[in-house]
N, C-alpha and C positions, 0 to 999 in steps of 0.2 A: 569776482571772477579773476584768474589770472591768467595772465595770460607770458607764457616763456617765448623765450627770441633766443634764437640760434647765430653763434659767431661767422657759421658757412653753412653751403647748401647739402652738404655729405653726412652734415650731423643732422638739419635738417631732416632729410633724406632717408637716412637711418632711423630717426621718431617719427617722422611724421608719414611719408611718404609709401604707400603700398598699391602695388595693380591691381586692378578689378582683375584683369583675363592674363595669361602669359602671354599675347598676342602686346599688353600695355607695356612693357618693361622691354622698352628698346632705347635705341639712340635716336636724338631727333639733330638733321644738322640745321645750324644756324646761319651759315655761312653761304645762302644762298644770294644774299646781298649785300650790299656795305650800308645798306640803312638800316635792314635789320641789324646788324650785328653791333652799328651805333647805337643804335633804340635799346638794344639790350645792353650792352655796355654804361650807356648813361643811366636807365633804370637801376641796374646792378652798382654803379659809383653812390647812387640816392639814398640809396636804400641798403645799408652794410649787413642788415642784419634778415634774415628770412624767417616772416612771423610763421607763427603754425595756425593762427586764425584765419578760417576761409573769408570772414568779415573784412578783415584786415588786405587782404590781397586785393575784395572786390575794391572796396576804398581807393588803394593805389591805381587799380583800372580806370578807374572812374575819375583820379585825378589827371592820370597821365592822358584821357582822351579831353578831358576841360583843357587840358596844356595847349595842345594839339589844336584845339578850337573844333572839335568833334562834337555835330551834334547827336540826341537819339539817346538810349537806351543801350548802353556799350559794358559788357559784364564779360569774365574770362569763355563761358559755355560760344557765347554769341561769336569770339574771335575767333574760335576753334571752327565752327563751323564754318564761318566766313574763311579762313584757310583751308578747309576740304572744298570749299566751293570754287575759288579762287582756282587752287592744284587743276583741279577737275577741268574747268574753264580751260587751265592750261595748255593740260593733254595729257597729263599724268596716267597712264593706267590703272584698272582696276586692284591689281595685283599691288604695287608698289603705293599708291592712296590708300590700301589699308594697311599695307606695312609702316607707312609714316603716319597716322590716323591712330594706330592700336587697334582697331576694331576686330573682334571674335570673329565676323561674320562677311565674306566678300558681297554677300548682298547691298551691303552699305554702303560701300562704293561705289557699286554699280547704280546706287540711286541717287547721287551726287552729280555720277559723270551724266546720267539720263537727264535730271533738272537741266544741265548745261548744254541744252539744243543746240545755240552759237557755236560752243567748243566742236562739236559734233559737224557741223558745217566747215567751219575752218579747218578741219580735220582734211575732212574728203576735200574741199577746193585745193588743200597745200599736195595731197595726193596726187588730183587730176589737173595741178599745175593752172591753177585758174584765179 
């Protein structure tokens, strides 16, 4: 099998890369932390080349969470989620968690932000000031 590697992610992008839904084909920002944008910057320094194997990506997940000293079962689907949960926890609204999620469907949101009972408490005490 062979497998081609891409010199940047726009050539990538261009072969490999396509939306499920037009709700997928957004902007996602990075720049909600300086560790994310480390995280990603040092992964991006590691790594010059952007494979088109979804094999090859999981590998790199899975090294970079051994890196880390993460333990468990850590795959890209699993991260994704744990950022819709996370947001959700936050306080992100319905509307905007599926804007940055991609999701067709705002039900999907609204069952992230539901799982997150805590978020939902912290909500109303920061409301009724308590």
């Amino acid at each position: 099998m062979i497998c081609t590697y891409y010199r940047n992610s726009t050539d990538a992008l261009a072969s490999r890369w396509h939306p499920k839904t037009v709700t997928s084909a957004r902007s996602i920002p990075f720049d909600l932390s300086l560790r994310i944008e480390l995280c990603l910057e040092r992964f991006t320094k590691r790594y010059e080349e952007f494979p088109r194997s979804r094999s090859t990506v999981n590998r790199r997940v899975t090294e970079a969470a051994e890196q880390a000293d993460l333990s468990g079962r850590i795959y890209p689907h699993c991260l994704r989620a744990t950022s819709a949960s996370h947001h959700a926890y936050k306080g992100v609204a319905p509307v905007p968690l599926q804007a940055l999620m991609g999701w067709s469907d705002l039900a999907t949101a609204q069952k992230y932000i539901r799982i997150s009972g805590t978020a939902t408490a912290d909500a109303l005490r920061q409301v009724h000031h308590r």
